[in-house]
C-alpha positions as CSV (number, residue, x, y, z in Angstrom):
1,X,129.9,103.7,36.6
2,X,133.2,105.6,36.0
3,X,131.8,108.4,37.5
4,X,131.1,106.5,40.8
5,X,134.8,104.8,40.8
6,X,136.1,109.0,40.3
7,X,133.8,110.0,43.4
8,X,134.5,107.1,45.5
9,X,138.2,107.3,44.7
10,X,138.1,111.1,45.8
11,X,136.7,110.8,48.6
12,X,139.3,108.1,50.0
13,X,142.2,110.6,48.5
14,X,140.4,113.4,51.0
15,X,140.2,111.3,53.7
16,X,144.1,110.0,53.7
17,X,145.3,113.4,53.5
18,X,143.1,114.6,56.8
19,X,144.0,111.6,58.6
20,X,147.2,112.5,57.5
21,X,146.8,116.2,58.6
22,X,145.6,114.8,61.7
23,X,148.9,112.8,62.6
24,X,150.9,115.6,61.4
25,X,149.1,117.9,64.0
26,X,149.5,115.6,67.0
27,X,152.9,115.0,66.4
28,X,153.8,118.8,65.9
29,X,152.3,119.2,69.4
30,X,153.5,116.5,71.0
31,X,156.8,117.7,69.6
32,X,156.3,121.7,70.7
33,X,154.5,120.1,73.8
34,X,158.5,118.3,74.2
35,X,159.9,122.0,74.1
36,X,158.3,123.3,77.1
37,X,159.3,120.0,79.1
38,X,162.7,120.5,78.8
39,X,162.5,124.4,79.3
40,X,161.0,123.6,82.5
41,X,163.4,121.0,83.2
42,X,165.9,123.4,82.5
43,X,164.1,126.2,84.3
44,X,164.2,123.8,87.6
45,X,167.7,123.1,87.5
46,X,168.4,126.3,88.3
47,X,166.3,126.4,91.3
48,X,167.0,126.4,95.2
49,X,164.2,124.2,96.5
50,X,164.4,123.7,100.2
51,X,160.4,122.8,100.4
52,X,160.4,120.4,97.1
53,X,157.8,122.6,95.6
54,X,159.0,121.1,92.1
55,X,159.6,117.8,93.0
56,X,156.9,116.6,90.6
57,X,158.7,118.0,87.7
58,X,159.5,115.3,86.1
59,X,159.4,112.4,83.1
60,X,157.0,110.2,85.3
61,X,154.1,112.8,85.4
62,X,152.5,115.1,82.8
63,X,154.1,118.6,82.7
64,X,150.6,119.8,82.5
65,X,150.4,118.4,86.0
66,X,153.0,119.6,87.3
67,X,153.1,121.6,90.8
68,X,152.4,125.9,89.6
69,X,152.2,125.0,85.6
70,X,148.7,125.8,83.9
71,X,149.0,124.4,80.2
72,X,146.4,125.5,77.9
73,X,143.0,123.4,76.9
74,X,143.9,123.2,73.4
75,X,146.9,123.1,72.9
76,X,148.9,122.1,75.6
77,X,151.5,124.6,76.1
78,X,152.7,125.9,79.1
79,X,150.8,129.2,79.6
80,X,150.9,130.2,83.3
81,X,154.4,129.6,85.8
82,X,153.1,130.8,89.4
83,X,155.6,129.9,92.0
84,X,154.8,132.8,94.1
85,X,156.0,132.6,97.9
86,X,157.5,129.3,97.7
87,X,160.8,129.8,99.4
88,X,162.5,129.3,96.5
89,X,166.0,130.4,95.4
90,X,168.7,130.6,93.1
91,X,168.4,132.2,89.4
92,X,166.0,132.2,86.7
93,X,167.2,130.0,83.6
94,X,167.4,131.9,80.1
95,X,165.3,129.0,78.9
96,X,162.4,130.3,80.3
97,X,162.3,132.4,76.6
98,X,161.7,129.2,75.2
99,X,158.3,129.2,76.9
100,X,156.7,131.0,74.1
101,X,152.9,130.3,74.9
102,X,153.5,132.2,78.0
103,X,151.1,134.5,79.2
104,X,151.8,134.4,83.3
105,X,155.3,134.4,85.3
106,X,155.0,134.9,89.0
107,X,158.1,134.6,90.7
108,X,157.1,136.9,93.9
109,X,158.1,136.9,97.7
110,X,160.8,134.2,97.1
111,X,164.9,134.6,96.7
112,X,165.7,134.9,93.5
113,X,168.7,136.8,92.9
114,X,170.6,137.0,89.8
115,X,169.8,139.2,86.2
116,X,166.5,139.1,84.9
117,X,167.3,137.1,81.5
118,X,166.8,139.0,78.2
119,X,165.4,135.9,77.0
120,X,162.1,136.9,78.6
121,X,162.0,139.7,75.9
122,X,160.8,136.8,73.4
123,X,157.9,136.0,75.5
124,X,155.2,137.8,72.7
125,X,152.1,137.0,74.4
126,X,153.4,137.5,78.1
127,X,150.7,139.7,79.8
128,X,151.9,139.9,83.7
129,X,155.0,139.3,85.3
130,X,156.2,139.7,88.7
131,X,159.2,139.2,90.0
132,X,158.9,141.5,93.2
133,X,160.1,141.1,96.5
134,X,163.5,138.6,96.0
135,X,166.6,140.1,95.3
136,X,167.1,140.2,91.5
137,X,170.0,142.6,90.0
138,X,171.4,143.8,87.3
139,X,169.4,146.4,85.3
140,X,165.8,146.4,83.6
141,X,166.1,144.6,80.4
142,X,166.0,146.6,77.7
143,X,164.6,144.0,75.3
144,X,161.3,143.5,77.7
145,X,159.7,146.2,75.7
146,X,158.9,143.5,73.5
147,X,156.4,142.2,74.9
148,X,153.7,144.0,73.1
149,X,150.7,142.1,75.4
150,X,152.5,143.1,78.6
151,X,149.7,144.4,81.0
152,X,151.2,143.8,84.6
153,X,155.5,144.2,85.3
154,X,156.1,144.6,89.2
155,X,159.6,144.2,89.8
156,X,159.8,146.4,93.5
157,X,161.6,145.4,96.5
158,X,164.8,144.1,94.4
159,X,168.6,145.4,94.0
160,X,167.8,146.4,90.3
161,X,170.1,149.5,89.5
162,X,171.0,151.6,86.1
163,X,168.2,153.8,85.1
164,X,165.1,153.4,83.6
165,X,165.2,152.9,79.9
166,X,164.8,156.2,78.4
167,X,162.5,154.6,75.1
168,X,160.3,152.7,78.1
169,X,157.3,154.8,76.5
170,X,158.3,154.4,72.8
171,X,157.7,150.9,73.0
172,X,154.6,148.4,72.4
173,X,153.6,148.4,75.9
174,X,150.7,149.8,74.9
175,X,148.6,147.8,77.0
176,X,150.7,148.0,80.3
177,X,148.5,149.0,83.5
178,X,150.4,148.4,86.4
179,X,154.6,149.2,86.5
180,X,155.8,148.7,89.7
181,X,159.6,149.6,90.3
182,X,160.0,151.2,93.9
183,X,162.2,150.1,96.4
184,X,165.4,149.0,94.4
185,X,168.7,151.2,93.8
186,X,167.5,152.8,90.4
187,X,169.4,156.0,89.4
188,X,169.1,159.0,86.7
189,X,166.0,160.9,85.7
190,X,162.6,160.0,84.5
191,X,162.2,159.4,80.9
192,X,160.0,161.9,79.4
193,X,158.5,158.5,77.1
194,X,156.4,157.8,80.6
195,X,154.0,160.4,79.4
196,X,152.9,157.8,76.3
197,X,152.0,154.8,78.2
198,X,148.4,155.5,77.5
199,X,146.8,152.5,79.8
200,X,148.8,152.9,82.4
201,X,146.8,152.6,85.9
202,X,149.4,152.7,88.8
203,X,153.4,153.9,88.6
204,X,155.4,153.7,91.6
205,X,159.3,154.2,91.1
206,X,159.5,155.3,95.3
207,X,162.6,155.1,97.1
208,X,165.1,155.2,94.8
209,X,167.7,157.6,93.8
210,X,165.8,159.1,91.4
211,X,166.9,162.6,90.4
212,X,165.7,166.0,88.4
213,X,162.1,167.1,87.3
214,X,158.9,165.4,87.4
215,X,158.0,164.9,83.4
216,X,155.4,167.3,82.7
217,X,154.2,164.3,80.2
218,X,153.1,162.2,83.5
219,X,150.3,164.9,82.7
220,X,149.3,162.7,80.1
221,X,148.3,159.2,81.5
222,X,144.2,160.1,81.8
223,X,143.6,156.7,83.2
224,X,146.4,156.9,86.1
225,X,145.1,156.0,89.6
226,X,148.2,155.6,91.5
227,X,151.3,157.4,91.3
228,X,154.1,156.9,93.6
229,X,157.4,158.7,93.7
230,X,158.7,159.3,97.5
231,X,161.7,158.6,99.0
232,X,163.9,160.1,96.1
233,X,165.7,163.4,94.9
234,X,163.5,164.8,92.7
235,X,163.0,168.8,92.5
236,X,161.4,171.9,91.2
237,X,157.8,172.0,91.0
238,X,155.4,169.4,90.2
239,X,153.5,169.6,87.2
240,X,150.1,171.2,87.7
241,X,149.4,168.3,84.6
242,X,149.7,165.8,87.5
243,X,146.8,167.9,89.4
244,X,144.0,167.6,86.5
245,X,144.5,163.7,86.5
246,X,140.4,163.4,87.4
247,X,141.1,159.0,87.7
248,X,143.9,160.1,90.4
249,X,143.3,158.3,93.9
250,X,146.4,157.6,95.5
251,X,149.0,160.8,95.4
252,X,152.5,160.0,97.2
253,X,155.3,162.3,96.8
254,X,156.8,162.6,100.2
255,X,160.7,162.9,100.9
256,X,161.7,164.9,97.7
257,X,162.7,168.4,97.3
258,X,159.8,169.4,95.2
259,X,158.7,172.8,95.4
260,X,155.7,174.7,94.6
261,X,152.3,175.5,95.7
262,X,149.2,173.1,95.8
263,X,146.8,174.4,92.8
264,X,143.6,175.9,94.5
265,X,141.4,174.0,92.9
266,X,143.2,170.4,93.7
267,X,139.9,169.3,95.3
268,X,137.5,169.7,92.4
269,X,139.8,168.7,89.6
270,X,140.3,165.5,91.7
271,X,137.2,163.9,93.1
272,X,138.1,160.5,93.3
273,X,141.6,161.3,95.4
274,X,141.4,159.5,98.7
275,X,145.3,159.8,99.3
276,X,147.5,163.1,99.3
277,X,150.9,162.8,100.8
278,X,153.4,165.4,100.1
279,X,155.5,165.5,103.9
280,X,158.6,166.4,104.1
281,X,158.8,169.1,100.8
282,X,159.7,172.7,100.3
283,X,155.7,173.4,99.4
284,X,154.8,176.2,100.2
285,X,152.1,178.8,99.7
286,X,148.2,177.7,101.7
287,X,145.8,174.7,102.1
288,X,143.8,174.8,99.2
289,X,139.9,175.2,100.9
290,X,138.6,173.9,98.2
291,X,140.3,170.1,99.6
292,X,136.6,170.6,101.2
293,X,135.3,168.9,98.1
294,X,137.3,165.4,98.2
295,X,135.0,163.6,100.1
296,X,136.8,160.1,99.4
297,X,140.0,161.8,101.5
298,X,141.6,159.3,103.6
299,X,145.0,160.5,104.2
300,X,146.0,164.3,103.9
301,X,149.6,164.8,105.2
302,X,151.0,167.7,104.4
303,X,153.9,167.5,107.0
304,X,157.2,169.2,107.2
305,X,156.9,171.7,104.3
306,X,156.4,175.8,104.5
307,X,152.5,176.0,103.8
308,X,151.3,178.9,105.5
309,X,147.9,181.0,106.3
310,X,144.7,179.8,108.0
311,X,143.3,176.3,107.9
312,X,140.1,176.9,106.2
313,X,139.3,173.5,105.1
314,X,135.5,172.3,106.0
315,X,136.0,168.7,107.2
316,X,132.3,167.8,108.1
317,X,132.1,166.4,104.5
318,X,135.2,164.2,105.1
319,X,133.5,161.1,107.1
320,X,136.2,158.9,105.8
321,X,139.4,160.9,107.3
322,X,141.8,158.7,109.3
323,X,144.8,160.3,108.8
324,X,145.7,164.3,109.3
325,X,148.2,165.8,109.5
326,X,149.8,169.8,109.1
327,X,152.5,169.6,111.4
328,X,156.0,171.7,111.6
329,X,154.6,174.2,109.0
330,X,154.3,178.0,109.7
331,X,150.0,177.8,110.0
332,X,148.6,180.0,111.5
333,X,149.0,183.7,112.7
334,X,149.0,183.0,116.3
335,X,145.2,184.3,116.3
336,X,142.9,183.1,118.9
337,X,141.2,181.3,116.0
338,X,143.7,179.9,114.6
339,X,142.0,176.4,115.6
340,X,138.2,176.8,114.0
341,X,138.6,174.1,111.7
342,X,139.1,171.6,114.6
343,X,136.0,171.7,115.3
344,X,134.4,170.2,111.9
345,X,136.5,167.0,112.6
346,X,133.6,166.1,114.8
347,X,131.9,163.9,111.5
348,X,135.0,162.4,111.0
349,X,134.5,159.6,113.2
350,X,137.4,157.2,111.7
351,X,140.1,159.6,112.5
352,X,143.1,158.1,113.8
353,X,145.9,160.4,113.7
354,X,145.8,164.6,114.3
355,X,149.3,166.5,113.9
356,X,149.2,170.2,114.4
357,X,152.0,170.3,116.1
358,X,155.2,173.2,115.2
359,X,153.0,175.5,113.5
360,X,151.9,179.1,114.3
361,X,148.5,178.0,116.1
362,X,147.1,180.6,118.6
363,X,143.8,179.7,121.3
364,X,144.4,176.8,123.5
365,X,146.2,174.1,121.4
366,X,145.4,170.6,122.7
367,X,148.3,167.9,123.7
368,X,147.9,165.7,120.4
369,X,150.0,162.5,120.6
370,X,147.5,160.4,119.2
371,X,143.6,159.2,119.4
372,X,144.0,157.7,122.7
373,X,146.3,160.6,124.1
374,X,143.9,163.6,122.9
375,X,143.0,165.9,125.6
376,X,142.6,169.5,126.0
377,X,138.8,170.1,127.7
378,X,137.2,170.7,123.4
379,X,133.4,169.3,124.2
380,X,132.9,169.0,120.5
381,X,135.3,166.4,120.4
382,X,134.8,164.8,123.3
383,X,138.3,164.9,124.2
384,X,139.6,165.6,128.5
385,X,140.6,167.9,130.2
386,X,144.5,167.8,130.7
387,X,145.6,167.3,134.1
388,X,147.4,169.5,136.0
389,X,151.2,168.5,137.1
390,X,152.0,167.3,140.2
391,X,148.5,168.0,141.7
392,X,147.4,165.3,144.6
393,X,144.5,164.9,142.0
394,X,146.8,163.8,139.7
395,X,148.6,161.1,141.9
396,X,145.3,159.4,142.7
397,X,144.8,159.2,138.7
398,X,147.9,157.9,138.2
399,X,147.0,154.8,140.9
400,X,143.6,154.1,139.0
401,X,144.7,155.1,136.0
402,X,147.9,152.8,135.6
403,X,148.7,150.4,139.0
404,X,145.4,148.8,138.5
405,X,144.5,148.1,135.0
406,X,148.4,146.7,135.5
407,X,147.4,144.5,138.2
408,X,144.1,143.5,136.0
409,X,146.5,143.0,132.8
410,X,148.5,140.5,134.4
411,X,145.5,138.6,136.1
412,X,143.7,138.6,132.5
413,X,147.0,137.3,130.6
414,X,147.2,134.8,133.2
415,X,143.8,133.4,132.6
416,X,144.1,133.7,128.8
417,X,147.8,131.2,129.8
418,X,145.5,128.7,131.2
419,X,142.8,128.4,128.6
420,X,145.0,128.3,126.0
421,X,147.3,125.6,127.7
422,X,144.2,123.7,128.4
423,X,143.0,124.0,124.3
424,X,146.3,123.1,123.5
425,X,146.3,119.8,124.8
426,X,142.8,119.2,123.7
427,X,143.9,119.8,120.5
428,X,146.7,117.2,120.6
429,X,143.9,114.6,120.7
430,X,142.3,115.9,117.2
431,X,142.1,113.4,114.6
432,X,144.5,112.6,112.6
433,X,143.0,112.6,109.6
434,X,142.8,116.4,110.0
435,X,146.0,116.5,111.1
436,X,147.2,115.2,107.9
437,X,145.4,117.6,105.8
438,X,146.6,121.0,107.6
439,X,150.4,119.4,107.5
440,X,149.8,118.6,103.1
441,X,148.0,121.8,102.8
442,X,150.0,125.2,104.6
443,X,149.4,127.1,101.7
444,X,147.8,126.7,98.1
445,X,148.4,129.3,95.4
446,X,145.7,130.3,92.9
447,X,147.0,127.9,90.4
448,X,146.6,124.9,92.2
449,X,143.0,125.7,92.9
450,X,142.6,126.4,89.2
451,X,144.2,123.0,88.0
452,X,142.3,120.7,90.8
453,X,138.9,122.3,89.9
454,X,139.6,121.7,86.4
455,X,139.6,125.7,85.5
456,X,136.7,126.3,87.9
457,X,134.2,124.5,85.8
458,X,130.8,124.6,86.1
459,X,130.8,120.9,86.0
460,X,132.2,121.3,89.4
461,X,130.6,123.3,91.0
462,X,128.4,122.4,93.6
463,X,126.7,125.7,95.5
464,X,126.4,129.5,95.6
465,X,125.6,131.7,98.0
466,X,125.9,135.7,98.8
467,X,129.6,135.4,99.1
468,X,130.8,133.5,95.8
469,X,130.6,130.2,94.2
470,X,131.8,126.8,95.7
471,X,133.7,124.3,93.6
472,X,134.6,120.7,93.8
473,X,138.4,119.9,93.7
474,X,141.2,117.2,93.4
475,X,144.5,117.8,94.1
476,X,145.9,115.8,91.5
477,X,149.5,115.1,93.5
478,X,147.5,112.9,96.3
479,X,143.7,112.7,95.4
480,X,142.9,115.0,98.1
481,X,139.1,116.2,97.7
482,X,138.4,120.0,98.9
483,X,135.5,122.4,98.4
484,X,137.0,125.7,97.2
485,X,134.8,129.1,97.9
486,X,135.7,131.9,96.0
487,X,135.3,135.3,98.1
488,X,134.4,138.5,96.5
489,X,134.3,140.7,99.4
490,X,136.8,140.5,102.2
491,X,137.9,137.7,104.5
492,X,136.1,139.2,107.7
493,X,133.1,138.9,106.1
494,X,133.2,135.6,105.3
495,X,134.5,134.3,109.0
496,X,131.4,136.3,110.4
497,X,128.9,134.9,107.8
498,X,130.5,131.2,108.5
499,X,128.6,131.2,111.9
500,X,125.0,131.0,109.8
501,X,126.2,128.9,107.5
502,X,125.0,124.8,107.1
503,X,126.1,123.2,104.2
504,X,126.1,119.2,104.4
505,X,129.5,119.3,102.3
506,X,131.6,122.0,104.0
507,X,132.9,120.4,107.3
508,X,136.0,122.2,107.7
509,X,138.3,125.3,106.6
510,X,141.8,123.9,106.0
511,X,143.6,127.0,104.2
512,X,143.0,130.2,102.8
513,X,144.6,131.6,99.4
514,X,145.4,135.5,98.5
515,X,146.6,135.7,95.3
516,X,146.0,137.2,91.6
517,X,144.4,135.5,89.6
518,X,145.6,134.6,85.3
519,X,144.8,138.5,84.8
520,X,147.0,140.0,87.3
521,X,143.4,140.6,89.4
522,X,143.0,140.1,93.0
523,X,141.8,136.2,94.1
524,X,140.5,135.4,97.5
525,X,139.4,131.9,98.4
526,X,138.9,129.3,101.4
527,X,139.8,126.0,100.8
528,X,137.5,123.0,103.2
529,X,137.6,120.1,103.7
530,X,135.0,117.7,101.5
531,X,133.7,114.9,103.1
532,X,130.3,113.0,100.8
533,X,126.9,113.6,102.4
534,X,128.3,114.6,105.7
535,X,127.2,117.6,108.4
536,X,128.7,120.2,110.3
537,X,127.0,118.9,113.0
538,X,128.5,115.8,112.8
């Protein structure tokens, strides 16, 4: 019997202290839950709001609710602030620091201006933020290095200045992928440290005033697939380093004074490189033939530098060519032919721009403005003969050529005038139900979608097809119902593949959204209307 009373008396002591536990737990969220309110509050205070975009932060609704604030399942911290393109001004509060379950800050495309605040340097488990495109000063803060999960920091179009921290490579941003810095008024050299940022995926620092070298340690990134320095002062050669980068796509160094020659084998040491721009240069040296081999080559411009010799590249294995150009080098040894390479450009079918212009070029050099002003009589590209000048031929050309597609222009714009005057005032009869939806929704950002589909759950979904999965949603600020459609390929896909498509529950499109998603990634999505057991028919 006393045995019992011990066990039974135990078990009420262990079941005190976890109800206990239990109350201590809710009330230390509710409390660090409290925290992030009044950072936000703070945060807002701060802000130029001319569309009311945070006119539901406040005590009457559930932060967690509140308009570009993702909180966390579990815990119920704040851990996404996307307020991207939201015409919003003024500066960012230090107390965003106080946000510490922070893993997403997108600021982007609005006008902020001010420092950013050191205090974003406490932000341990911050993994993107963007801040790009307002006008933000001051310089890049130093204690940002801290944030040891930092994957994604684009900061371009701004009026940051000072220079780049020189221990930028030294510190845990070990995981950063994308640094984005181009386009502000940054100054001084390139910090060697670049070279140890292991993950990194795309750099652009372009137009700046950058000055000096190219580190020879930018040799180093093995995973780099961008890299973007143009519009700047940087000199001497490039590093041949940069040139066995095998995950290099995207090359732009224009508007420098780099010297040099292009390596000759650029063009097996690169296979994936579908962009090389190096105009306006001191390069000098020839065109590596072996640029034969890149068959991903979209844009070659080698533009405004000293490269010399014959043009020996093959193009026939460059189908996806739309840019090319060698103009005012010194090609060519005025030979009759100079121009054989032309002729390979007949498989390159997408090619939108030719420059050959101010080189050494002998043979008959065609006029080349442009696709649509080629000429110069080549049959293997189907291009025309040029006219002769002031020929009666030539008049007569002129009159079909110009007076009457003019006369035919102005008789097709006035048609298109009438139809659309007469579909406008058709339209100002639509109902006003949908008139009430486009004027709630002009835009909706990725976090919206992701709150009023409750985290795209498979409890709301409700269809799939060859072009993504289609959600159910409520916009919590109005009860608005929508179907959202991710899109994994591109938006012209999906309008063409809308014409086939019959689904009693998608009536109407209302908005689209192009965004990045919680992992910095690219997010696509149309936004309808959902109407209960309706048609499109109806």
């Amino acid at each position: 019997m006393f045995s019992s009373i011990f066990t039974t008396t135990t078990s009420l002591a262990t079941l005190i202290w976890c109800f206990s536990l239990l109350l201590s737990s809710h009330s230390f969220s509710v409390h660090t839950n409290e925290t992030d309110r009044l950072a936000l509050l703070a945060i807002k205070s701060q802000f130029h709001d001319p569309l009311e975009v945070t006119s539901s932060w406040d005590t009457s609704v559930n932060l967690c609710q509140w308009t570009g604030v993702t909180c966390g399942r579990r815990h119920q911290r704040v851990t996404e602030l996307y307020l991207r393109n939201q015409s919003l001004g003024g500066t960012l509060s230090p107390y965003v620091g106080n946000l510490s379950f922070l893993k997403l800050i997108h600021l982007g495309d609005n006008n902020f201006y001010g420092e950013i605040p050191d205090e974003v340097g406490r932000l341990s488990r911050l993994e993107t933020l963007v801040v790009a495109n307002n006008s933000f000063s001051g310089k890049i803060p130093t204690n940002l290095s801290r944030c040891s999960n930092l994957i994604n920091f684009l900061s371009h179009k701004n009026n940051l200045v000072g220079e780049i921290p020189a221990d930028i490579g030294y510190s845990s941003w070990s995981k950063l992928e994308k640094l984005s810095i181009a386009v502000n008024h940054l100054r001084g050299q390139l910090p060697a440290s670049i070279g140890n940022l292991s993950a990194l995926q795309a750099f652009d620092v372009g137009e700046n005033t950058l000055h000096g070298r190219i580190p020879e340690s930018l040799g180093q990134l093995r995973s780099l697939k961008f890299l973007n320095v143009e519009e700047n002062n940087f000199s001497g050669m490039v590093p041949v380093s940069i040139y066995n980068i095998s995950s290099l796509e995207m090359i732009f160094l224009p508007a420098n004074r780099l010297e040099g020659i292009l390596p000759l084998n650029i063009g097996f040491n690169l296979p994936n490189l579908k962009s090389l721009i190096v105009a306006q240069n001191n390069l000098t040296g020839p065109i590596p033939h072996s640029l034969s081999n890149a068959s991903n080559l979209i844009e070659l411009n080698l533009g405004q530098n000293h490269f010399t010799g014959k043009v020996s590249i093959d193009f026939n294995g460059l189908s996806d060519l739309a840019w090319l150009s060698f103009e005012a080098n010194n090609l060519g040894a005025e030979a009759s032919n100079d121009l054989d390479f032309v002729f390979s450009l007949t498989n390159c079918s997408k090619l939108e721009w030719l420059g050959l212009r101010k080189n050494q070029f002998g043979g008959n050099l065609p006029h080349l403005v442009g696709n649509e002003n080629l000429c110069g009589g080549l049959d293997e590209l189907h291009l025309p003969s040029c006219p002769l000048k002031g020929s009666r031929k030539s008049k007569v050309t002129f009159l079909v050529k110009v007076i009457i597609p003019v006369i035919m222009s102005c008789l097709i714009l006035s048609a298109c005038f009438l139809v659309v005057y007469a579909r406008r005032r058709r339209s100002a009869h639509k109902d006003s139900n949908s008139l009430l939806i486009e004027q709630k929704f002009p835009f909706v950002s990725y976090a919206a979608l992701r709150k009023a589909t409750n985290e795209f759950s498979t409890s709301n979904m409700i269809g799939q097809g060859s072009f993504g999965i289609v959600y159910k949603g409520i916009f919590s600020e109005n009860g608005m119902v929508v179907a959202v459609k991710g899109v994994s390929g591109v938006f012209v896909a999906e309008f063409e593949a809308l014409r086939n498509i019959r689904h009693r529950n998608l009536i109407k499109i209302i908005t689209i959204c192009s965004s990045i998603d919680s992992k910095g990634a690219d997010f696509k999505a149309l936004v309808y209307e959902y109407m209960e057991n309706g048609s499109l028919e109806e």
